[in-house]
DOPADREN-939008 format. One line per 5 residues: for each residue y negated, x negated, z of N, C-alpha, C. Coordinates in steps of 0.1 Angstrom, whole numbers, always signed. Example, Ala and Ser with C-alpha at 12.3 -4.5 7.8 and 13.67 -1.06 7.14 Angstrom:
BEGIN
+57/-132/+78/+45/-123/+78/+33/-132/+78  +22/-128/+71/+11/-137/+71/+0/-129/+79
# end
This chain:
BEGIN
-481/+49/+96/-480/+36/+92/-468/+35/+83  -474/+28/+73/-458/+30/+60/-450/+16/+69  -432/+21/+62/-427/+9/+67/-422/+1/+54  -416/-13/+56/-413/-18/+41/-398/-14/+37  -401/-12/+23/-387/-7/+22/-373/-24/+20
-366/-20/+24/-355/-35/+26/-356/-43/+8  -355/-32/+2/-355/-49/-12/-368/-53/-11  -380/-44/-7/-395/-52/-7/-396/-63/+3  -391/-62/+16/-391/-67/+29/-381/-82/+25  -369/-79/+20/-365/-92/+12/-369/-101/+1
-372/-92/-6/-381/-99/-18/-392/-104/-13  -399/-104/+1/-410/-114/+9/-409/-124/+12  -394/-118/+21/-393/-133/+29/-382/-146/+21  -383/-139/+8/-377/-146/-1/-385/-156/-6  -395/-151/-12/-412/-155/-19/-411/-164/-6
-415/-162/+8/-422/-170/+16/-411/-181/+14  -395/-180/+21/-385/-189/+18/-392/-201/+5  -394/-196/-7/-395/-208/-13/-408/-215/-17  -417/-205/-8/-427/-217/-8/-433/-221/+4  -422/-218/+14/-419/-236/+22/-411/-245/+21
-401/-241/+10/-395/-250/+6/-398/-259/-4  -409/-253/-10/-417/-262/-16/-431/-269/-17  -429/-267/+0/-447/-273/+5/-437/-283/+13  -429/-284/+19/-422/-288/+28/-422/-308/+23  -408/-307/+12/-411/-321/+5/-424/-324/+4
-435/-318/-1/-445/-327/+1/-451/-331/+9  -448/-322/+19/-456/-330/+31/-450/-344/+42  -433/-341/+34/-422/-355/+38/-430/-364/+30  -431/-364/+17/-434/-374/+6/-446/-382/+8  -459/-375/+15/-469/-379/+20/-467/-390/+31
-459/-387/+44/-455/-390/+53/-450/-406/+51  -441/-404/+42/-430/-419/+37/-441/-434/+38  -437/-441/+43/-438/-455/+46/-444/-462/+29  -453/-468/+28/-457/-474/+17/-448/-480/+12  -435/-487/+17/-423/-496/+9/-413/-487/+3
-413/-474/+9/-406/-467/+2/-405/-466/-14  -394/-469/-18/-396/-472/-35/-382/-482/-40  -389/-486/-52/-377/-497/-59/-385/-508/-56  -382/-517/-56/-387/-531/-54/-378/-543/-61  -386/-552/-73/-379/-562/-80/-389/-578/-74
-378/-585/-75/-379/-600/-75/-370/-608/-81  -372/-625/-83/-367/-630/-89/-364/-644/-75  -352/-648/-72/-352/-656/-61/-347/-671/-70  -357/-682/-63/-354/-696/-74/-349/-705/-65  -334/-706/-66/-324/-716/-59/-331/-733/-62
-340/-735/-67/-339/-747/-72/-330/-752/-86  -321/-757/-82/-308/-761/-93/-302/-754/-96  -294/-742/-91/-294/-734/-92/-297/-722/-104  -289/-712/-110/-297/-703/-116/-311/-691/-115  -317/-691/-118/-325/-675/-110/-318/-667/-104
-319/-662/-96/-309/-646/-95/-320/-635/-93  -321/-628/-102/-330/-616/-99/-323/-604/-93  -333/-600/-80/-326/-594/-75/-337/-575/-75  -331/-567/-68/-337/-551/-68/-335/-547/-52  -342/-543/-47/-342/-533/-37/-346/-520/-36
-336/-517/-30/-346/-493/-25/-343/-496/-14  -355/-486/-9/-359/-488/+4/-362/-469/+0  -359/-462/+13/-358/-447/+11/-356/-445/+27  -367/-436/+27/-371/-428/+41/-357/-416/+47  -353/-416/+59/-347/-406/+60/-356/-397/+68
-347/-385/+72/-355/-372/+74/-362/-377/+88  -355/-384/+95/-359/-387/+108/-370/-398/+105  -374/-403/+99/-384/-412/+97/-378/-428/+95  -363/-429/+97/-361/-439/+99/-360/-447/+85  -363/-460/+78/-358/-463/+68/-342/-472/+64
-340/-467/+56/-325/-471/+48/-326/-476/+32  -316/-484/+32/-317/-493/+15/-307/-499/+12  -309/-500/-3/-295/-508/-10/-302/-523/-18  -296/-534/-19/-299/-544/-28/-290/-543/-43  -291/-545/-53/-284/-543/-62/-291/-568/-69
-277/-572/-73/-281/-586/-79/-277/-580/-96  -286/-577/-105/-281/-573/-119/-276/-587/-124  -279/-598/-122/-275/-608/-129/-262/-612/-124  -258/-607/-115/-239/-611/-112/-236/-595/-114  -238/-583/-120/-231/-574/-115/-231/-566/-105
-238/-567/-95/-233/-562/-81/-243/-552/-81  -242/-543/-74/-252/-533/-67/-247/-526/-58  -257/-516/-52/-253/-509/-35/-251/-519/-28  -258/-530/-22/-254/-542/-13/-258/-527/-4  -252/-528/+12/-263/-520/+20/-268/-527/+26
-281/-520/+30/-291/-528/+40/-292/-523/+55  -287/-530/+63/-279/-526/+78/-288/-525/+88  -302/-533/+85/-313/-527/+94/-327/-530/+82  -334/-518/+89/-349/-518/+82/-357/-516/+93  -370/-523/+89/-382/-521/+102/-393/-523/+92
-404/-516/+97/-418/-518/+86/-432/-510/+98  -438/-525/+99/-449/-519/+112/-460/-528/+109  -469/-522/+107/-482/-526/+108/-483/-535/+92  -478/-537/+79/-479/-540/+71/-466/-550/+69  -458/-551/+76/-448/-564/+78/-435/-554/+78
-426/-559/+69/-413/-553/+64/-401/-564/+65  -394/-559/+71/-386/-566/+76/-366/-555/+78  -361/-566/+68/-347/-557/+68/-335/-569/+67  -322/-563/+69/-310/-576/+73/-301/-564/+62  -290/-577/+56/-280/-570/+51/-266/-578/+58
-257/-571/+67/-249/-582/+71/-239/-583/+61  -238/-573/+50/-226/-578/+39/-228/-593/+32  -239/-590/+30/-240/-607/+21/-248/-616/+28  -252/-610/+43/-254/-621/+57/-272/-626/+47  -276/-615/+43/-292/-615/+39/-306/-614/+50
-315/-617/+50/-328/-611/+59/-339/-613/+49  -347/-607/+50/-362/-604/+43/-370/-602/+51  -382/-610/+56/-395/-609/+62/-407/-605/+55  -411/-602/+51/-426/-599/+45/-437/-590/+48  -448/-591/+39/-455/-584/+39/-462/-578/+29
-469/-567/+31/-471/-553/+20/-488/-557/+18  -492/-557/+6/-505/-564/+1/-510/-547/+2  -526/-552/+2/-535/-537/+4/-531/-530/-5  -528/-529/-16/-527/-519/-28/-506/-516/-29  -502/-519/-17/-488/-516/-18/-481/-516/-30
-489/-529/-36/-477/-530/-48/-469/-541/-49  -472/-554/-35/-466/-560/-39/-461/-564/-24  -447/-570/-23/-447/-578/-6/-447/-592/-11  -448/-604/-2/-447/-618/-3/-441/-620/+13  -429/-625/+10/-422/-628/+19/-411/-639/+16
-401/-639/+28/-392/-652/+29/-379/-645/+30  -369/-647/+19/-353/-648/+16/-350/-657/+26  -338/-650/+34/-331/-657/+39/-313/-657/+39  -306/-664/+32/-294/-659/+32/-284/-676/+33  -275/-672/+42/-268/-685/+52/-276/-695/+54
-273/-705/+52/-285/-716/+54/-296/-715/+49  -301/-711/+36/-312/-711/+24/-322/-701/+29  -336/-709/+28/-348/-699/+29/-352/-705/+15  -357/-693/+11/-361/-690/-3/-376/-684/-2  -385/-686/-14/-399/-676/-12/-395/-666/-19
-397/-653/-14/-395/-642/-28/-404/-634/-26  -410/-628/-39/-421/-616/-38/-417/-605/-48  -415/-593/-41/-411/-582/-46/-423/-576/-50  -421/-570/-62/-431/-562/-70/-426/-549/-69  -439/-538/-67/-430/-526/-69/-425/-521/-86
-415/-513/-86/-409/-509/-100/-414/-496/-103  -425/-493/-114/-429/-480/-113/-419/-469/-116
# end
C-alpha cells in the first residue's frame, strides 16, 4: 500500500479546507430568512416632512436576526434594532434608541412588507420595498 507523502497529504486537506469553505456560505445564504436584505420606505407625518427611512436586517450564524435603521434625510444611520422576529410571513422588530416598532408583513414575491410605524405616540403606514 503506497503511503501519502506529507506536502501531497497537505496539499488535500488543504483543497478539501477550501471547498468547504466555499460550499459552506452557500448553504447559510440559502438558509437566511426572506427579509434579510436592505429595505427602503418613505414615512408621511401628515404636516410634517416625509422622512425616508432604510433598514438591514442580516441573519446571524445562529439563525437569529439583527439590524440597523439609517433616516438619510436627517443624517443619521446605524439606529440599532434591539429586537427582530419574522414567522410565518410577519416581521416584526423594536428599536429602543429612537423608542421605534415595525409590524408587518412580507408579500409572496418578498419584495415588499406593508406594515405599521410605530414611534412614541404616532402610528404611521409604512411599506418597505426591497433595495436591489
Amino acid at each position: 500500500m503506497k503511503q501519502l507523502r506529507p506536502p501531497s497529504f497537505a496539499l488535500f486537506v488543504g483543497l478539501a479546507s477550501m471547498l468547504a469553505g466555499s460550499i459552506l456560505p452557500l448553504l447559510k445564504a440559502q438558509d437566511a430568512p426572506p427579509v434579510v436584505g436592505e429595505w427602503t420606505g418613505t414615512l408621511n407625518p401628515g404636516g410634517q416632512p416625509k422622512k425616508h427611512i432604510v433598514v438591514h436586517i442580516s441573519a446571524e450564524q445562529d439563525g437569529s436576526l439583527r439590524g440597523t435603521i439609517d433616516y438619510p434625510d436627517q443624517d443619521v444611520s446605524g439606529v440599532q434594532i434591539t429586537a427582530t422576529t419574522y414567522t410565518k410571513s410577519t416581521l416584526h422588530f423594536e428599536s429602543t434608541p429612537d423608542l421605534s416598532a415595525y409590524d408587518g408583513t412580507l408579500d409572496k414575491n418578498t419584495s415588499t412588507i406593508t406594515g405599521v410605524w410605530k414611534q412614541g405616540g404616532t402610528t404611521l403606514n409604512l411599506t418597505l420595498r426591497r433595495t436591489p
